[in-house]
mmCIF file of the N, C-alpha and C atoms, coordinates in Angstrom:
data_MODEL
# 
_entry.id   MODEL 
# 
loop_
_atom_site.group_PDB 
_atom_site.id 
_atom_site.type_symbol 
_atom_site.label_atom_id 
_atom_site.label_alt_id 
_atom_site.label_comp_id 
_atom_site.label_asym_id 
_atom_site.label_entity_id 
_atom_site.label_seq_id 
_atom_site.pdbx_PDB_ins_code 
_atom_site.Cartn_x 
_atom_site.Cartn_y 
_atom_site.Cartn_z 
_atom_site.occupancy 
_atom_site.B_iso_or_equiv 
_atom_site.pdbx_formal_charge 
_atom_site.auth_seq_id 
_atom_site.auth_comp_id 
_atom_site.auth_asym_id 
_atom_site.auth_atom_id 
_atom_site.pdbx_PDB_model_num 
ATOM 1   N N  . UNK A 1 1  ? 93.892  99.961  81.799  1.00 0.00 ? 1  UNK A N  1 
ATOM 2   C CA . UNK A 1 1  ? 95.287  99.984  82.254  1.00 0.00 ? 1  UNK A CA 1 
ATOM 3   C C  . UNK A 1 1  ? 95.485  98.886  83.303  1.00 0.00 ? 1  UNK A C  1 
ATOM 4   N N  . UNK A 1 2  ? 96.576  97.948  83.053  1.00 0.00 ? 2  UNK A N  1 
ATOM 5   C CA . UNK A 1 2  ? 96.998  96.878  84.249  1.00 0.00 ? 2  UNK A CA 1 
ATOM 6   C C  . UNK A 1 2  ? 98.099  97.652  84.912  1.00 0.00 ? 2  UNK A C  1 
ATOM 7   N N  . UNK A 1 3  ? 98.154  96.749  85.876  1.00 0.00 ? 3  UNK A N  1 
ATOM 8   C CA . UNK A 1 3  ? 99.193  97.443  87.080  1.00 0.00 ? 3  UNK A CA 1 
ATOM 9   C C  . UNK A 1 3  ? 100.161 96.275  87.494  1.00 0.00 ? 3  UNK A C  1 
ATOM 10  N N  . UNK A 1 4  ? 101.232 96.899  88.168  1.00 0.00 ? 4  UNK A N  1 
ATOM 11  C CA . UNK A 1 4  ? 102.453 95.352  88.461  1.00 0.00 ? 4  UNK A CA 1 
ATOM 12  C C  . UNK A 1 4  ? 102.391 96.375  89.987  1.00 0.00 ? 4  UNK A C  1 
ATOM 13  N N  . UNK A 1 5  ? 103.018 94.985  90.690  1.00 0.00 ? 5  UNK A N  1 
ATOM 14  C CA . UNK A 1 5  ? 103.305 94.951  91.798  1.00 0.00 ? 5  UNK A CA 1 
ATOM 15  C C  . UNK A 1 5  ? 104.882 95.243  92.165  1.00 0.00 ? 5  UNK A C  1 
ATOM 16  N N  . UNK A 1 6  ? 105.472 95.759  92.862  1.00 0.00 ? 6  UNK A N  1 
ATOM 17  C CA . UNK A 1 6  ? 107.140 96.145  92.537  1.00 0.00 ? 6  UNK A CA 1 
ATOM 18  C C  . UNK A 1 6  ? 107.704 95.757  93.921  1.00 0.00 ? 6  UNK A C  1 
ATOM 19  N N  . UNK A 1 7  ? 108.544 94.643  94.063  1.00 0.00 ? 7  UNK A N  1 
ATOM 20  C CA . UNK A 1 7  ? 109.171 94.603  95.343  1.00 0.00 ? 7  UNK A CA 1 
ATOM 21  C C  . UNK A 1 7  ? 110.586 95.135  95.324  1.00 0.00 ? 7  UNK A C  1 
ATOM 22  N N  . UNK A 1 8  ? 111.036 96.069  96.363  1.00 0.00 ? 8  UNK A N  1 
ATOM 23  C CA . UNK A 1 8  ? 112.482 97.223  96.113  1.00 0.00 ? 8  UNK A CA 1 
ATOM 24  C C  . UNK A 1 8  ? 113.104 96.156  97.320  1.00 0.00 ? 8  UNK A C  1 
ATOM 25  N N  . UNK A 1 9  ? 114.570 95.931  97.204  1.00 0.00 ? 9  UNK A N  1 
ATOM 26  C CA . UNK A 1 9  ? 115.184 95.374  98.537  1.00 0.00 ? 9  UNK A CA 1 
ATOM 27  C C  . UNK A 1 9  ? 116.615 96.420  98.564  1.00 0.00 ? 9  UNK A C  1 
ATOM 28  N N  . UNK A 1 10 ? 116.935 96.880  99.148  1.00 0.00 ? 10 UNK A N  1 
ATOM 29  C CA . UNK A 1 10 ? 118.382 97.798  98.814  1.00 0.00 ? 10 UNK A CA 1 
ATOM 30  C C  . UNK A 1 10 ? 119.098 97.143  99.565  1.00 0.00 ? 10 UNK A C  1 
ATOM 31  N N  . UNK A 1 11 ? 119.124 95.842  100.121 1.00 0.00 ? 11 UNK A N  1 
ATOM 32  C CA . UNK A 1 11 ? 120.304 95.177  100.511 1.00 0.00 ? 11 UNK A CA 1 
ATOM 33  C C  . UNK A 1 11 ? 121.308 94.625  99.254  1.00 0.00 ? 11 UNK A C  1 
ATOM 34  N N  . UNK A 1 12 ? 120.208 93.927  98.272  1.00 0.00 ? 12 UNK A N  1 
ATOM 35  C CA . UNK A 1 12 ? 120.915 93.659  96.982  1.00 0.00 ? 12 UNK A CA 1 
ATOM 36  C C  . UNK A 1 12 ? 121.180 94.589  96.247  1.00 0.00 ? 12 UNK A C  1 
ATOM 37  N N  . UNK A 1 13 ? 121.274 96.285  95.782  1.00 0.00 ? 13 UNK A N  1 
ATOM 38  C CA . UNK A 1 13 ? 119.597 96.365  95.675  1.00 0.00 ? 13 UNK A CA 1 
ATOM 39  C C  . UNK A 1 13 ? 119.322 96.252  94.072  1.00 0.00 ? 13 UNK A C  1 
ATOM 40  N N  . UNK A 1 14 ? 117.786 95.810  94.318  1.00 0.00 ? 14 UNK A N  1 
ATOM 41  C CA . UNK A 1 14 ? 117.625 95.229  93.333  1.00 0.00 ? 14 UNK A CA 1 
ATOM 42  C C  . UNK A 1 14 ? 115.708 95.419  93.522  1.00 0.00 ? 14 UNK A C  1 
ATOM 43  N N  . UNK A 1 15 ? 115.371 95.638  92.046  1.00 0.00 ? 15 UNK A N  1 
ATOM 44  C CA . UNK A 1 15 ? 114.049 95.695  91.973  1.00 0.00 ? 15 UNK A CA 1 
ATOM 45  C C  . UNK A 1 15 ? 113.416 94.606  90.946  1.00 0.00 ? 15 UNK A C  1 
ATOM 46  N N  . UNK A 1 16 ? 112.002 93.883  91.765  1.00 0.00 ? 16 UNK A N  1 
ATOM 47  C CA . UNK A 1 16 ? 111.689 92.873  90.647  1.00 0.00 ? 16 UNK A CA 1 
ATOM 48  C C  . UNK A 1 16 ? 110.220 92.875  90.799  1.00 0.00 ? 16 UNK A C  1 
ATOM 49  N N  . UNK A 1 17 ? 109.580 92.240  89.673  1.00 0.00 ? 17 UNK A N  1 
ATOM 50  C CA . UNK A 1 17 ? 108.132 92.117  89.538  1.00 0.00 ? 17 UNK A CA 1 
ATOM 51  C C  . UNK A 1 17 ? 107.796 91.278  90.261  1.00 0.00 ? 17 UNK A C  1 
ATOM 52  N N  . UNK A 1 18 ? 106.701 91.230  90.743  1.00 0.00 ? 18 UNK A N  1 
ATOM 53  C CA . UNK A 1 18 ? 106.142 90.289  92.082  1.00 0.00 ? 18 UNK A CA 1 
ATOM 54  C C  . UNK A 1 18 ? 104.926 89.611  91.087  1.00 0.00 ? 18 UNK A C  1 
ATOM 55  N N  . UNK A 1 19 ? 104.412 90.151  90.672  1.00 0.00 ? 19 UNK A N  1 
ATOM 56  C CA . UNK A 1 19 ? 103.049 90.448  90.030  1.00 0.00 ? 19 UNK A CA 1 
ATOM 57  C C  . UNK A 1 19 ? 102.782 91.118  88.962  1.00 0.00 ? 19 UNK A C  1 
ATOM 58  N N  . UNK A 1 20 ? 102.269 90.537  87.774  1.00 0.00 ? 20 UNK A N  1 
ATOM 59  C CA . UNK A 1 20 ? 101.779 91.912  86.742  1.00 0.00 ? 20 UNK A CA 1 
ATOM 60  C C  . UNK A 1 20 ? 100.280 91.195  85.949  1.00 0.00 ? 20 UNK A C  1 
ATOM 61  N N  . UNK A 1 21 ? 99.752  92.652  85.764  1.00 0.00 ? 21 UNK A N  1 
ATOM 62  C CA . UNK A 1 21 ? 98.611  92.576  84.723  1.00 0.00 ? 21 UNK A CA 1 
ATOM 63  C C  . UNK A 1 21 ? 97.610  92.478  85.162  1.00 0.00 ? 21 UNK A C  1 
ATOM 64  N N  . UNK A 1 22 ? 97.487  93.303  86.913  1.00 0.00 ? 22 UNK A N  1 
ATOM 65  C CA . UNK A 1 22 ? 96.498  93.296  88.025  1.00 0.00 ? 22 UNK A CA 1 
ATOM 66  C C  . UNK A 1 22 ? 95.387  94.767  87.851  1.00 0.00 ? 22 UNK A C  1 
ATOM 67  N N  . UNK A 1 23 ? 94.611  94.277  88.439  1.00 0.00 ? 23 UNK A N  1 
ATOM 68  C CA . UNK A 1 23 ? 93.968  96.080  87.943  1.00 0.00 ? 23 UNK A CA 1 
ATOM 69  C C  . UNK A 1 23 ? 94.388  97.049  89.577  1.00 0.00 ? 23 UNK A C  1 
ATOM 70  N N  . UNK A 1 24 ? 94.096  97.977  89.373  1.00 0.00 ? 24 UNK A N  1 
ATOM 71  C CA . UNK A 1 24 ? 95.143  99.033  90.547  1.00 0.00 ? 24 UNK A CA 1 
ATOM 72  C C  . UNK A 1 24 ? 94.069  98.098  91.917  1.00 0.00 ? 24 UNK A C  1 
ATOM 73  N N  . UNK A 1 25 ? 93.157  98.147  91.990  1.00 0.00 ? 25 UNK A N  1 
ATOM 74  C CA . UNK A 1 25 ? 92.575  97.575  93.031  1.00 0.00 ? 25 UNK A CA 1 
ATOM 75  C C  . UNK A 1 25 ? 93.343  96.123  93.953  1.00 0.00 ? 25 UNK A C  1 
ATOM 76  N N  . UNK A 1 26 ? 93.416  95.061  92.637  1.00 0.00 ? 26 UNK A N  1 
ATOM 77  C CA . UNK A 1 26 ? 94.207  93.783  92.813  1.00 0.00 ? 26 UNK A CA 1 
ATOM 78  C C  . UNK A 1 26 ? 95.458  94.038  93.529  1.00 0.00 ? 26 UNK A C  1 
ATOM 79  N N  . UNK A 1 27 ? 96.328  95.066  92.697  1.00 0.00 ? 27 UNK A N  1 
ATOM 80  C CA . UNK A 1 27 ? 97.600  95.403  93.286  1.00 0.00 ? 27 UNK A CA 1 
ATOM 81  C C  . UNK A 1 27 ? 97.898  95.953  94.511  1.00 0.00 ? 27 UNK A C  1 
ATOM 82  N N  . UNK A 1 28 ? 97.390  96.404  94.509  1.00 0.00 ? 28 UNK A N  1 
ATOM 83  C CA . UNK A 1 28 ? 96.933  97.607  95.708  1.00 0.00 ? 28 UNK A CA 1 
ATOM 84  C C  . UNK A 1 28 ? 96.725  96.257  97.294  1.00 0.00 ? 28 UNK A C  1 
ATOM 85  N N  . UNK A 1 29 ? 96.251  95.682  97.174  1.00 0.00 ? 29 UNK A N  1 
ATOM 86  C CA . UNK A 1 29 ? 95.568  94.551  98.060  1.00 0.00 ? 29 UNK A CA 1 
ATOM 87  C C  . UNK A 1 29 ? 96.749  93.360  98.345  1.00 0.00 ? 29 UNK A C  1 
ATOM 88  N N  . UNK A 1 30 ? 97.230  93.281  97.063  1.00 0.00 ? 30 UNK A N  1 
ATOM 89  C CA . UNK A 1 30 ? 98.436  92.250  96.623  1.00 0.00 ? 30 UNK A CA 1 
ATOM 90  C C  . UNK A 1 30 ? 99.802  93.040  97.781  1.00 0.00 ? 30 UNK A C  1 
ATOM 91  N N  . UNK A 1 31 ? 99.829  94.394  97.684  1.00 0.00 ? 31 UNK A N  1 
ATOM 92  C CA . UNK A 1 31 ? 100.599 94.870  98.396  1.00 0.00 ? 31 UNK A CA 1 
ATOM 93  C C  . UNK A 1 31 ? 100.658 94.921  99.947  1.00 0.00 ? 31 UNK A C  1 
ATOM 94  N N  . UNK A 1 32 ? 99.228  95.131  100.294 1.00 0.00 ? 32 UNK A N  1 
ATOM 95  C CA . UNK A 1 32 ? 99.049  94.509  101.725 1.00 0.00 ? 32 UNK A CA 1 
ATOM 96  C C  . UNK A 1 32 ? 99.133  93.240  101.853 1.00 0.00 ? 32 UNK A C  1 
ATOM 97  N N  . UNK A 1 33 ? 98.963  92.093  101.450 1.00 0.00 ? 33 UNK A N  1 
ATOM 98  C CA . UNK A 1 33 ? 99.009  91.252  101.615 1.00 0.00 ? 33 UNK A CA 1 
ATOM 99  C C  . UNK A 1 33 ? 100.322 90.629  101.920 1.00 0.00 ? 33 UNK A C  1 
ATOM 100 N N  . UNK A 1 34 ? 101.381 91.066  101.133 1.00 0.00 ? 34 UNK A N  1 
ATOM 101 C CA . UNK A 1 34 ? 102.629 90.931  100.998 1.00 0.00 ? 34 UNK A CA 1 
ATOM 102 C C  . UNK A 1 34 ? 103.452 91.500  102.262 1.00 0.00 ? 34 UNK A C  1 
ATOM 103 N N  . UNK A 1 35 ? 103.314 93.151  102.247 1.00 0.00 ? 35 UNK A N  1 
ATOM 104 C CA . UNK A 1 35 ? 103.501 93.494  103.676 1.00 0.00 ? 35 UNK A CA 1 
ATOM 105 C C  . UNK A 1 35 ? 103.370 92.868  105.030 1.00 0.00 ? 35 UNK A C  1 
ATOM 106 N N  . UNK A 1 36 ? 102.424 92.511  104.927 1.00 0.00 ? 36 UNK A N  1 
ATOM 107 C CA . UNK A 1 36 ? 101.638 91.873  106.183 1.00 0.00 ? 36 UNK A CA 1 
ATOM 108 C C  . UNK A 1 36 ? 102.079 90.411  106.674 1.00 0.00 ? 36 UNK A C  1 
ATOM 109 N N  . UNK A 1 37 ? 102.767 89.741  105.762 1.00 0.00 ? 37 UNK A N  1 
ATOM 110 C CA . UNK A 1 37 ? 102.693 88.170  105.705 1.00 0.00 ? 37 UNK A CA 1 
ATOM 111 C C  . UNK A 1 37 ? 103.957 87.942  107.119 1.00 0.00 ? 37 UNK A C  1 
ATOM 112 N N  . UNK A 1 38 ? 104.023 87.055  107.915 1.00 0.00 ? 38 UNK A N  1 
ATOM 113 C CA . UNK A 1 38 ? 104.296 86.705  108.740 1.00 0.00 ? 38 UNK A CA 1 
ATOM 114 C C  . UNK A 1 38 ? 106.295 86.582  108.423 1.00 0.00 ? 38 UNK A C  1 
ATOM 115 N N  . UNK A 1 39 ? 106.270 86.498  107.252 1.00 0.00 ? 39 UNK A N  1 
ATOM 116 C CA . UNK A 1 39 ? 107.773 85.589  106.983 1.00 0.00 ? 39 UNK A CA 1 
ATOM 117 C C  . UNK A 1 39 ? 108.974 86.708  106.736 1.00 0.00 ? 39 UNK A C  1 
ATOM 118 N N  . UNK A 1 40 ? 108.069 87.878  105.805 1.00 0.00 ? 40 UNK A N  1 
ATOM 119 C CA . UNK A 1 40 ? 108.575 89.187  105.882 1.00 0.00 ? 40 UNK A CA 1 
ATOM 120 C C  . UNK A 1 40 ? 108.995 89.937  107.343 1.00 0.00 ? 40 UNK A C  1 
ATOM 121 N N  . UNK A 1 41 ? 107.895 89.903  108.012 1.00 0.00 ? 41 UNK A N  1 
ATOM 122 C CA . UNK A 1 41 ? 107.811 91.311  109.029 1.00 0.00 ? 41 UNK A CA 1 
ATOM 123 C C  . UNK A 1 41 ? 108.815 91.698  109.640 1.00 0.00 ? 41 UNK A C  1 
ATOM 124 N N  . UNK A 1 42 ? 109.594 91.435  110.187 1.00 0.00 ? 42 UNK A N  1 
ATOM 125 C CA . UNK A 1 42 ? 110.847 92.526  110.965 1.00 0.00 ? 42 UNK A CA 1 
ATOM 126 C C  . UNK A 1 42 ? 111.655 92.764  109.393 1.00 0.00 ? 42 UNK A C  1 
ATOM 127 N N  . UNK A 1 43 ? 112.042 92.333  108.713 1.00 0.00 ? 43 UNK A N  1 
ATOM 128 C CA . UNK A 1 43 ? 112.799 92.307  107.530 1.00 0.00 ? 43 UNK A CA 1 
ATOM 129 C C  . UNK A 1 43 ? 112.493 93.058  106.391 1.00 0.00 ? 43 UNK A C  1 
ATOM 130 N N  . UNK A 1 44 ? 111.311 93.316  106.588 1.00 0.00 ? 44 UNK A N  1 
ATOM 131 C CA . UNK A 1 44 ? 110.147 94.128  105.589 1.00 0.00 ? 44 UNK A CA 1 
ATOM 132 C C  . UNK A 1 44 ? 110.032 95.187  105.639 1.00 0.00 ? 44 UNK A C  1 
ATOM 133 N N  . UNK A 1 45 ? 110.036 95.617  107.510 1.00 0.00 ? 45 UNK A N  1 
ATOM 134 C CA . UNK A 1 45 ? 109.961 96.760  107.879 1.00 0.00 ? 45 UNK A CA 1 
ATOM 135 C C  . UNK A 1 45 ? 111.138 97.636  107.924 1.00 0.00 ? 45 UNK A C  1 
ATOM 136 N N  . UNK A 1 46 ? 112.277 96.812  107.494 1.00 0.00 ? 46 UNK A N  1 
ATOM 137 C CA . UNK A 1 46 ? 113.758 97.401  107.455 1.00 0.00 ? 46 UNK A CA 1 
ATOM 138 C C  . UNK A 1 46 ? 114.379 97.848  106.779 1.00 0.00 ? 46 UNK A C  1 
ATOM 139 N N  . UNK A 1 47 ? 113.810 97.106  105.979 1.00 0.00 ? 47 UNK A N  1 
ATOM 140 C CA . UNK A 1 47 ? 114.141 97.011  104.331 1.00 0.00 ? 47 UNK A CA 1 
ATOM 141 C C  . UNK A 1 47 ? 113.343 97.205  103.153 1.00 0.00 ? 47 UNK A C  1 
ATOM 142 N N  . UNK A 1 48 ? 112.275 96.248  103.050 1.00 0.00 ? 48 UNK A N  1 
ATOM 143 C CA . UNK A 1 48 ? 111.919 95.703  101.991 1.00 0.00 ? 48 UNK A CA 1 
ATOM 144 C C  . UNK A 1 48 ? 110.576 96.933  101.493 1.00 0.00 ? 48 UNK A C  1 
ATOM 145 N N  . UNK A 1 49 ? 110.564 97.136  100.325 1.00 0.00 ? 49 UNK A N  1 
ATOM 146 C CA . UNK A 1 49 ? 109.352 98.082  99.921  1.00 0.00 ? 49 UNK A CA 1 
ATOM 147 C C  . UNK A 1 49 ? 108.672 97.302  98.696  1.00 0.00 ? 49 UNK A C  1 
ATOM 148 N N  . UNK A 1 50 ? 107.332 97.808  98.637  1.00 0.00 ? 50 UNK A N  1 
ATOM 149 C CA . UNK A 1 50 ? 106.460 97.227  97.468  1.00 0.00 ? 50 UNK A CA 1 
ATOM 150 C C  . UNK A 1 50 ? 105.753 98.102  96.917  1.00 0.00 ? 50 UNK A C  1 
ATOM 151 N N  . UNK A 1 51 ? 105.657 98.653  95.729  1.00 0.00 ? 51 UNK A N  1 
ATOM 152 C CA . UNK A 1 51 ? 105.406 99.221  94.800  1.00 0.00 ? 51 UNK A CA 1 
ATOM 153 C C  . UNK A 1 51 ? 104.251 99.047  93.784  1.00 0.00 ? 51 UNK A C  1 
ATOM 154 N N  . UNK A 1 52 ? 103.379 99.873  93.813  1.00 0.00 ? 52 UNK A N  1 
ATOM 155 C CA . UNK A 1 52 ? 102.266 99.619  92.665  1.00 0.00 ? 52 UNK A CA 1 
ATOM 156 C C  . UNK A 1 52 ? 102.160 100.575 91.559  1.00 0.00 ? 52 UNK A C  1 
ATOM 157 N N  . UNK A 1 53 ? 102.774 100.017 90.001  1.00 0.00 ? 53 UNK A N  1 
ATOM 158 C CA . UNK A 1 53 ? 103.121 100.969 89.623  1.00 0.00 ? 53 UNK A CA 1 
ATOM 159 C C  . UNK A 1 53 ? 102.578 100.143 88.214  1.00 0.00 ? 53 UNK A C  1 
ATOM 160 N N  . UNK A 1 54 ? 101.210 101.502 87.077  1.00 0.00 ? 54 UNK A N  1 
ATOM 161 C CA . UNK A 1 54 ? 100.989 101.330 86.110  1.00 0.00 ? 54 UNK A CA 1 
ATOM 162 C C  . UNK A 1 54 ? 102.235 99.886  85.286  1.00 0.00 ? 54 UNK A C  1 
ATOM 163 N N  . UNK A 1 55 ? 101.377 99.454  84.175  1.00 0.00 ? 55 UNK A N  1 
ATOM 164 C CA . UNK A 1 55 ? 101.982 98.226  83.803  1.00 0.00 ? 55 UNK A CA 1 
ATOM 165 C C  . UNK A 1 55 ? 102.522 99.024  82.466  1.00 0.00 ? 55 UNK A C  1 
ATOM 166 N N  . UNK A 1 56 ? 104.214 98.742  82.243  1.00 0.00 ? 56 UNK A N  1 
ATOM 167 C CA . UNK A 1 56 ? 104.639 99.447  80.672  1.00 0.00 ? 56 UNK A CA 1 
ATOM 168 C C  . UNK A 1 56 ? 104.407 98.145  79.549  1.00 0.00 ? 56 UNK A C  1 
ATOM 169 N N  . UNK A 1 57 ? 103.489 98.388  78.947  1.00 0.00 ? 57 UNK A N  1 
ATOM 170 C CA . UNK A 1 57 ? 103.500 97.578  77.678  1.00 0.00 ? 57 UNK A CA 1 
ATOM 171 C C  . UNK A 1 57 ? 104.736 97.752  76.550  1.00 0.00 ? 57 UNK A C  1 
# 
């Protein structure tokens, strides 16, 4: 099973793939990474969510 990465913004709101075809580990990591990044952070924490969610073939 692959996994996608899901970024949620409810200012637009609007949900989109960041990432797909990661194994849950990759994603999972991909999601901290994303969280964490410097360009996001006050904006991220307000708003923005990321999602690791099985991949629908």
């Amino acid at each position: 099973m692959t996994y996608e990465v899901i970024h949620y913004c409810h200012v637009l709101p609007t949900f989109h793939t960041v990432e797909s075809g990661l194994t849950l580990k990759d994603a999972q990591d991909k999601v901290k990474e994303l969280a964490t990044k410097q360009k996001y952070s006050k904006h991220t924490m307000d708003c923005c969510k990321f999602y690791v969610q099985p991949e629908i073939k």
